[in-house]
C-alpha positions as CSV (number, residue, x, y, z in Angstrom):
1,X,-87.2,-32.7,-29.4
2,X,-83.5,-32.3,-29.1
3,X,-81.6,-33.4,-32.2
4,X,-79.5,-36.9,-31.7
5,X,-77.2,-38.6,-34.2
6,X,-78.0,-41.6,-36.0
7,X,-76.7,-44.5,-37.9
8,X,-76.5,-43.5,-41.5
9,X,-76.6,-40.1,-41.6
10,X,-74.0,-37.3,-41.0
11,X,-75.5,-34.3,-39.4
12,X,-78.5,-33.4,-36.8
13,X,-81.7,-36.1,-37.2
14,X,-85.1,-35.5,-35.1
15,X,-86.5,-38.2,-35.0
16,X,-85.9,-41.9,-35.6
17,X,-88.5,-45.2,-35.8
18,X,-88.4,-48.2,-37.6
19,X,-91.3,-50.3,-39.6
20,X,-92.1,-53.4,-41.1
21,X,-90.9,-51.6,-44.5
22,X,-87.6,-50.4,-43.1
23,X,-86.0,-47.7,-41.1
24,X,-87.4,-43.8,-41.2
25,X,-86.1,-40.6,-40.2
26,X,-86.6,-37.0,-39.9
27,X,-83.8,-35.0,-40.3
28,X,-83.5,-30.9,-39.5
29,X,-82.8,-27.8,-41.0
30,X,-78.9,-27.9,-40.9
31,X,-77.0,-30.1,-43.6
32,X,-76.9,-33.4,-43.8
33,X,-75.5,-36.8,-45.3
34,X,-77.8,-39.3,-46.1
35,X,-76.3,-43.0,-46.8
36,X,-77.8,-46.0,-45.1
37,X,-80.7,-48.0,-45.9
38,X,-84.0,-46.2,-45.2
39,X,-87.3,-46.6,-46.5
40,X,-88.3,-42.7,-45.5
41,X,-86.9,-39.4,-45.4
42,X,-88.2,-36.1,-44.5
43,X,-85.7,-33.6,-44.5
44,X,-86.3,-30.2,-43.0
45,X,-83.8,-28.2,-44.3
46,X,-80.2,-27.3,-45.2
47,X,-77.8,-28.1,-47.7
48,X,-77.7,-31.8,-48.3
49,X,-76.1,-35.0,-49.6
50,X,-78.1,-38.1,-50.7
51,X,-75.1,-40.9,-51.0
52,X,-78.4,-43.7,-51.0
53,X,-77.9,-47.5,-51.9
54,X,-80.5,-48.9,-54.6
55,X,-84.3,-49.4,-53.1
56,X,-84.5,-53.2,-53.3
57,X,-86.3,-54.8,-55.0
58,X,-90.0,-55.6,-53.9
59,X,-90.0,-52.0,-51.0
60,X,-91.0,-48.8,-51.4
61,X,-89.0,-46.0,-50.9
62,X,-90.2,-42.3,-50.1
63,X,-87.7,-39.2,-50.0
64,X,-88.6,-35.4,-49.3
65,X,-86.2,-32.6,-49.3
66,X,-87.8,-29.3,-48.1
67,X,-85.1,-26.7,-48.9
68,X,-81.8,-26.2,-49.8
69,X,-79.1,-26.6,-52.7
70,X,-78.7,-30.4,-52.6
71,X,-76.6,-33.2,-54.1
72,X,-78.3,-36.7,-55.2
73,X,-75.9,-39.3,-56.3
74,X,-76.3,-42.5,-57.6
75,X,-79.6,-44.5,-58.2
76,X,-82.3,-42.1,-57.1
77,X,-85.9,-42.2,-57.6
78,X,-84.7,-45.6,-59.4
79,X,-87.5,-48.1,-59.7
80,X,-85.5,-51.4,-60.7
81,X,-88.2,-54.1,-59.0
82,X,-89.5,-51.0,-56.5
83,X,-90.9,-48.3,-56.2
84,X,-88.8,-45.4,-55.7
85,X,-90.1,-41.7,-55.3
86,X,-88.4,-38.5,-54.6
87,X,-89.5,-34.9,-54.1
88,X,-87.1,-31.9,-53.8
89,X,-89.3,-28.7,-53.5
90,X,-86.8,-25.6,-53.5
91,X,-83.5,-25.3,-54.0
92,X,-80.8,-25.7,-56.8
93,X,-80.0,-29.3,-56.7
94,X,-77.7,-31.5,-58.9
95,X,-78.5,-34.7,-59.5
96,X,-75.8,-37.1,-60.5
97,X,-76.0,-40.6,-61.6
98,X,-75.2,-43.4,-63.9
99,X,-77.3,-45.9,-65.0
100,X,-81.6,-46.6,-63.7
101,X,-81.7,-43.0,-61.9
102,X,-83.6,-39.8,-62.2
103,X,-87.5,-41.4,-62.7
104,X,-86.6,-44.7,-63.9
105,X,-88.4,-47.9,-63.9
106,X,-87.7,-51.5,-65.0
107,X,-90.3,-53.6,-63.4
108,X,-91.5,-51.1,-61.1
109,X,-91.7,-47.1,-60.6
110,X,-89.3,-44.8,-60.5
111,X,-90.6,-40.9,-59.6
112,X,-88.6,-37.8,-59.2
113,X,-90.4,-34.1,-58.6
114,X,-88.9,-31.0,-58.2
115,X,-90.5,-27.8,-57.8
116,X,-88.4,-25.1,-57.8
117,X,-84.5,-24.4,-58.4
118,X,-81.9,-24.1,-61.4
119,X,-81.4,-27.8,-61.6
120,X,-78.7,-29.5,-63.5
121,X,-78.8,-33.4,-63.9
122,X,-76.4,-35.7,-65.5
123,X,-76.1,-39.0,-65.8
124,X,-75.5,-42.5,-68.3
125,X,-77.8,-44.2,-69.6
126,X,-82.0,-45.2,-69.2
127,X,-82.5,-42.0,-66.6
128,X,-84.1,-38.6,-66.6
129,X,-87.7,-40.4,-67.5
130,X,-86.8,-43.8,-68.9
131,X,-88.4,-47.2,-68.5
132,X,-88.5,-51.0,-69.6
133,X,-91.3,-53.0,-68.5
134,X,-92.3,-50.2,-65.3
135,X,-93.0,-46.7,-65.5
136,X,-90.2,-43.6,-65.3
137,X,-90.9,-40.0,-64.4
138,X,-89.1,-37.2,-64.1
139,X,-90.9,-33.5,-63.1
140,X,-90.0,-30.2,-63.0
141,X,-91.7,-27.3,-62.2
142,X,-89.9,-24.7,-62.6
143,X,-86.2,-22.8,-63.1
144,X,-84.0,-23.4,-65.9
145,X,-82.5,-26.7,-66.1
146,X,-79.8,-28.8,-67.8
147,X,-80.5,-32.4,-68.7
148,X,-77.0,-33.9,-69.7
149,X,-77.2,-38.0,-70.6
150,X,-75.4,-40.3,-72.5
151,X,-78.4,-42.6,-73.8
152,X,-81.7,-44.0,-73.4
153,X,-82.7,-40.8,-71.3
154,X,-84.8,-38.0,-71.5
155,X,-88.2,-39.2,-72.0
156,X,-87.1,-43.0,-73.3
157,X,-89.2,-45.8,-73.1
158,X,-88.2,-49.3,-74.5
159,X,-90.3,-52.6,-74.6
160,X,-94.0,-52.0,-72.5
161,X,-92.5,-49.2,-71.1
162,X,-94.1,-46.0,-70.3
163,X,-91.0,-42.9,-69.7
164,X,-91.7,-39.3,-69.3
165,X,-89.9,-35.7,-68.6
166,X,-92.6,-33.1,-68.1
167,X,-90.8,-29.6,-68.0
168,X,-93.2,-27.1,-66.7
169,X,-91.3,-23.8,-66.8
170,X,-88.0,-22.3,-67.5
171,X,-85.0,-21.9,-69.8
172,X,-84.0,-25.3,-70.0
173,X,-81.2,-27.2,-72.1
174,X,-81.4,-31.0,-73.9
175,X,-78.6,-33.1,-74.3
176,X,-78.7,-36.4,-75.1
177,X,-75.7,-38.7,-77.1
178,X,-72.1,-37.9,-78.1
179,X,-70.6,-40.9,-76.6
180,X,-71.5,-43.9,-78.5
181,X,-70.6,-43.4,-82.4
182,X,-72.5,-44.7,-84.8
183,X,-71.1,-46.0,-88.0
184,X,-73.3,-45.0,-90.6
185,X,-71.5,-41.6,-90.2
186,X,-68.4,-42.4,-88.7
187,X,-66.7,-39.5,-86.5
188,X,-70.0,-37.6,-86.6
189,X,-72.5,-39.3,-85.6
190,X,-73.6,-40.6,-82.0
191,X,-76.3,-42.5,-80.9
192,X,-79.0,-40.8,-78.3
193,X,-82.5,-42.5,-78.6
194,X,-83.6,-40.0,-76.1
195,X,-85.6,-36.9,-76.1
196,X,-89.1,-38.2,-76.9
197,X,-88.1,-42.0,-78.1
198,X,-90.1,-45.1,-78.0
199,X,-88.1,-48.3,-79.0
200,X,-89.2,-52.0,-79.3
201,X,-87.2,-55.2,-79.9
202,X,-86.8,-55.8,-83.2
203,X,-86.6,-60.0,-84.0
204,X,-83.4,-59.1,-85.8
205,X,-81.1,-62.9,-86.1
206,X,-83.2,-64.3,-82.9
207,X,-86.5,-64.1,-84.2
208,X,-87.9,-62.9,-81.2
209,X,-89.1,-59.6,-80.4
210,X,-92.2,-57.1,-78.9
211,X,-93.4,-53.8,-78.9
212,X,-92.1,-51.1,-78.0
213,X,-92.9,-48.3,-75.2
214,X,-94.4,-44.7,-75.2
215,X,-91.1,-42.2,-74.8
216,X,-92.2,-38.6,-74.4
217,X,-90.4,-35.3,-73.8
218,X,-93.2,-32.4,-72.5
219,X,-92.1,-28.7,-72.0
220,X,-94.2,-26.4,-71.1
221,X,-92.5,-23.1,-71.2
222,X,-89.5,-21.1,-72.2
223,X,-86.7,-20.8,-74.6
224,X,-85.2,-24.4,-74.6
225,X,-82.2,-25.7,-76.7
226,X,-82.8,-29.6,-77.3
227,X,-79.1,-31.0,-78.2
228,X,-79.1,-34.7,-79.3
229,X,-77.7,-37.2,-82.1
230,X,-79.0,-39.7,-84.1
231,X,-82.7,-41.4,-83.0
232,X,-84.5,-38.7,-81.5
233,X,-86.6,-35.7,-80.8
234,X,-89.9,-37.4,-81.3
235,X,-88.3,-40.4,-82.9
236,X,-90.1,-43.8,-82.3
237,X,-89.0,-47.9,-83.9
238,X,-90.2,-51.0,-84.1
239,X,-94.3,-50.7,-82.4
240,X,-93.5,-48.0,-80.5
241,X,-94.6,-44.5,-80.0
242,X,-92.1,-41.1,-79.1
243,X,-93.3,-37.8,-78.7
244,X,-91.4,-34.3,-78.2
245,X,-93.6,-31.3,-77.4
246,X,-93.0,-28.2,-76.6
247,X,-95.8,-25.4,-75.5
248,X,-94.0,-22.0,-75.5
249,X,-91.0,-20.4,-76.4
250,X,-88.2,-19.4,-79.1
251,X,-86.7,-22.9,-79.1
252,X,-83.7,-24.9,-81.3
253,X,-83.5,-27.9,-82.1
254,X,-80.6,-30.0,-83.3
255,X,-80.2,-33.7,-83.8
256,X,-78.8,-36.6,-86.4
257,X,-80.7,-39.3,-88.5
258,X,-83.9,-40.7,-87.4
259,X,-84.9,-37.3,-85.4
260,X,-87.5,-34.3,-85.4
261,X,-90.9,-36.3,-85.8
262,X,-89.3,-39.7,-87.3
263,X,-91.1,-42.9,-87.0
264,X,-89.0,-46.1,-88.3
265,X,-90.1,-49.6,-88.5
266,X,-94.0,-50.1,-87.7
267,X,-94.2,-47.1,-85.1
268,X,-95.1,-43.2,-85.2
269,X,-93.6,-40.3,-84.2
270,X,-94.4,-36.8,-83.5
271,X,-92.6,-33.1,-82.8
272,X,-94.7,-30.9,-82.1
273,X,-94.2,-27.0,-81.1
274,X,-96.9,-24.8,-80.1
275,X,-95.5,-21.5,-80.6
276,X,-92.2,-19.3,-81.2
277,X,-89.7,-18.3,-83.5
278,X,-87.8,-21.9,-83.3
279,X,-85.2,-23.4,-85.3
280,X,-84.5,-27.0,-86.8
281,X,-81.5,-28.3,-87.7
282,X,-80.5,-31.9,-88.6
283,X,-77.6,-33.2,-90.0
284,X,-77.6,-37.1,-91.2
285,X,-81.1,-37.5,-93.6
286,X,-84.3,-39.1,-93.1
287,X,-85.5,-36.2,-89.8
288,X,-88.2,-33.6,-89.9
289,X,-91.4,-35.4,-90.1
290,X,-90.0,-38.3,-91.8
291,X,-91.4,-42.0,-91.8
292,X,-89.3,-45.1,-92.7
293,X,-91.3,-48.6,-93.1
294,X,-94.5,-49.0,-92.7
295,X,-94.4,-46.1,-89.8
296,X,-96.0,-42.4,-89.6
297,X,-94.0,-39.8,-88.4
298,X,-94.8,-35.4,-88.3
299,X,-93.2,-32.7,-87.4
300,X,-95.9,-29.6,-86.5
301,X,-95.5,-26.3,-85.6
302,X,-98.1,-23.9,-84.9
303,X,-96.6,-20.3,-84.9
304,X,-93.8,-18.8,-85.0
305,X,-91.1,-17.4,-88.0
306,X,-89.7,-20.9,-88.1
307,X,-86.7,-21.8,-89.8
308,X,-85.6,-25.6,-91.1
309,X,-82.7,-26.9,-92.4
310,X,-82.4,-30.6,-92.8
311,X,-79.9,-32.9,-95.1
312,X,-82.7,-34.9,-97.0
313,X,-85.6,-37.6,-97.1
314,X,-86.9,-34.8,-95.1
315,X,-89.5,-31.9,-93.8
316,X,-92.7,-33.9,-94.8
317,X,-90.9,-37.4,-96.6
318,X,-92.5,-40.9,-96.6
319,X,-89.9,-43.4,-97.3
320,X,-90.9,-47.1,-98.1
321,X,-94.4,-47.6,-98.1
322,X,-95.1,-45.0,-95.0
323,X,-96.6,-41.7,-94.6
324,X,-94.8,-38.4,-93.0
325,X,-95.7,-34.9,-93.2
326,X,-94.6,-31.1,-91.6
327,X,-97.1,-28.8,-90.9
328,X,-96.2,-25.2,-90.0
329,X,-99.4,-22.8,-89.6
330,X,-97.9,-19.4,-89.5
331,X,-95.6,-17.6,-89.5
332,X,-92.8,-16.3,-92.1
333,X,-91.1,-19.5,-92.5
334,X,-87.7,-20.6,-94.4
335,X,-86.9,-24.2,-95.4
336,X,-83.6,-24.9,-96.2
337,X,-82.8,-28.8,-97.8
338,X,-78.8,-29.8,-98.7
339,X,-80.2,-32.0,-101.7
340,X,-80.5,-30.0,-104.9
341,X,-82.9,-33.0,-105.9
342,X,-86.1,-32.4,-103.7
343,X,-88.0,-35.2,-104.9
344,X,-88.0,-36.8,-101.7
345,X,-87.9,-34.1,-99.6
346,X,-90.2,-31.0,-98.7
347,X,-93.3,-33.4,-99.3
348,X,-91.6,-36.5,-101.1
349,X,-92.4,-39.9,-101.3
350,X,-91.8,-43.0,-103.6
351,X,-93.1,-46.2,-105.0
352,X,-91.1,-49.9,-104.0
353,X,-91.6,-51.9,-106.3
354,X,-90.9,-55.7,-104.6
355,X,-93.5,-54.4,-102.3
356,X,-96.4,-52.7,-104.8
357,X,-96.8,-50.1,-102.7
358,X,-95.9,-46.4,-102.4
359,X,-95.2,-43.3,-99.9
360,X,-96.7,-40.0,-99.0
361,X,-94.9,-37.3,-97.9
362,X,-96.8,-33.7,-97.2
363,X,-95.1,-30.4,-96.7
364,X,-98.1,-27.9,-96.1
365,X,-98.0,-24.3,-95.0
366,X,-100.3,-22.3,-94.1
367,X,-101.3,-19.0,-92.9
368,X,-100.3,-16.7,-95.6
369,X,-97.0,-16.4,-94.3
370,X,-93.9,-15.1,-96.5
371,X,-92.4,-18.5,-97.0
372,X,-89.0,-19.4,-98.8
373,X,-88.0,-23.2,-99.7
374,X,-85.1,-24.7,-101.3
375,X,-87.7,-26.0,-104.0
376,X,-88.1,-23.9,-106.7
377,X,-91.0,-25.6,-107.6
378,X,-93.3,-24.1,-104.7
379,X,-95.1,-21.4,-105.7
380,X,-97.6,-19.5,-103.5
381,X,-101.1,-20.7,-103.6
382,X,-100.4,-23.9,-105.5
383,X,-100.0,-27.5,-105.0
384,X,-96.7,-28.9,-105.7
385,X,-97.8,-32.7,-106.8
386,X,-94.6,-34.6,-107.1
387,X,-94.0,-37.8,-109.6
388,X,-93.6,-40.3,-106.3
389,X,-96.3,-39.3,-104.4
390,X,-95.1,-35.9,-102.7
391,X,-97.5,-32.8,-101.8
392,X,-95.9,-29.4,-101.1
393,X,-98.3,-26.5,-100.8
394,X,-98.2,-22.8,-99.5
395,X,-101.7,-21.2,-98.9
396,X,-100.2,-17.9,-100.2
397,X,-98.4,-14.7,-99.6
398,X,-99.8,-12.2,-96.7
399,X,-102.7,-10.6,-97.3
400,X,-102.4,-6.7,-98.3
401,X,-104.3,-4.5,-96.0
């Protein structure tokens, strides 16, 4: 069928009909400009430009994208009161939003899929797999990515929310924060509460509050650089549950306070890495398979030379009547801790008095690696028991053959 122009779109369209649900269209394999109101596109082709409004709410909203190196701005794949889905499948595509975008959902479902490309996505805040009350999603298959976001993002999910980013393949990049400081470490610190972070709503001066959501960060392969400040990586607070996980890859890891397997107030928390020579860093205490309050929190990693630094109340520390441990189960391994005290940190806990209850933290490692630790106490094949209810054990040198 010859190509014809129609209303909302700049460039070549096949075919045009309407529904009860809203107007649909076809568009072909040259580039085009999408911006009215539709409740379907297929797109054949071509280097495009998504400039959509918002789905409303109560509709359904379906976009494909074929091929091509294509621009999405604003709310896309944004299920505010809807349901919004959108799958790219080739093509490197930027993705640029602000606020509700990217596999969101706030009373309702918000999907984005792509499946092939060197993608970059930017955008405010609650995006990139984030959701209140609805579901987010954000998928990619494969190429390596950038995730840039100011907050909320990332695999967020806050009250009854359930917000994902599955990563399948690539060499992909994390960041998350450095716009909203955060004044328990003034002109360092920035708030992210993204990569893997489940937050609830704390009955602070109101006295009313509920759970929390399910927040969870999932890559599959590569060599990935996670970038984010304080809250994250695995960090979950207040009945809530965040989890970072990565499958594959020499991967490094940096965040602030609250981060790297940290569960705070009545939650848990979990990073966990599967395999490679990966690196930890965190800057601002309390990180690193650390629990705060009544919470759990881990940080475990399975193989790899792995190498941890931290600033303290970390790598295995339960902190006020909670329990948080890091495992590591091989590898030649160094763990490096700022505090020349180590009571509560590398498997440190302690006992609160007002509340008659104590902590446990655990730092085990095993697999005969050749281990170093800030501690002089650890010695190979023993168990460190410390005074407030700390564990740190190596399993041993490596075997001689």
């Amino acid at each position: 069928e010859n190509a014809k122009t129609v209303d909302g779109v700049d460039g070549d369209v096949i075919m045009e009909w309407n529904t009860p649900h809203g107007r649909c269209v076809i568009g072909g394999t040259g580039p085009n400009r999408y911006y009215g109101d539709f409740a379907f596109i297929l797109d054949l082709g071509g280097d495009d430009v998504y400039d959509l409004p918002p789905c409303k709410p109560g509709k359904f909203r379906f976009i494909a994208d074929l091929s091509g190196n294509d621009v999405y701005n604003g709310p896309i794949a944004s299920g505010v009161g809807c349901v919004d889905v959108l799958v790219d499948c080739s093509g490197n595509d930027v993705y640029r939003g602000d606020r509700w975008t990217q596999g969101a959902g706030c009373l309702g479902v918000g999907i984005l899929a792509d499946f092939s490309g060197d993608d970059i996505y930017t955008s405010h805040w609650c995006s990139q797999g984030a959701a209140m009350l609805g579901i987010g999603l954000l998928y990619d298959h494969s190429g390596s990515d950038h995730y840039i976001a100011d907050v909320y993002s990332q695999g967020f999910a806050y009250t009854k929310g359930f917000g994902m980013l599955l990563e399948r393949a690539g060499n992909d990049s994390y960041r998350a924060g450095w716009k909203y400081p955060d004044d328990r470490w003034p002109n360092r610190a920035h708030l992210a509460m993204s990569q893997g972070f489940g937050y609830g709503m704390r009955p602070w001066s109101t006295g009313v509050g509920t759970d929390g959501g399910i927040g969870l960060l999932s890559d599959v392969q590569g060599d990935d650089v996670y970038d984010a400040g304080i809250f994250s990586q695995g960090g979950s607070y207040w009945y809530a549950l965040g989890i970072l996980h990565d499958r594959q890859g020499a991967d490094r890891y940096s965040a602030g306070q609250y981060s790297q397997g940290s569960g705070i107030h009545l939650s848990f928390a979990a990073l966990l890495d599967d395999s490679g020579d990966d690196s930890y860093d965190a800057y601002a205490w309390l990180e690193q398979g650390n629990a705060h309050d009544w919470s759990s929190g881990c940080l475990e990693d399975w193989a790899g030379n792995d190498t941890y630094r931290s600033s303290g109340a970390a790598q295995g520390c339960g902190f006020f009547v909670s329990f948080g441990y890091l495992l590591d189960s091989h590898g030649d391994d160094r763990y490096y801790c700022k505090m020349s005290d180590t009571t509560d940190s590398q498997g440190g806990g302690n006992y609160i008095a007002p509340r008659h209850s104590g902590s446990l933290g655990m730092l085990i490692d095993l697999g005969h690696g050749d281990d170093w630790y800030s501690d002089p106490r650890a010695k190979p094949g023993e168990a460190v028991l410390k005074s407030h209810e700390g564990i740190l054990y190596d399993d041993g040198v490596p075997e001689k053959k």
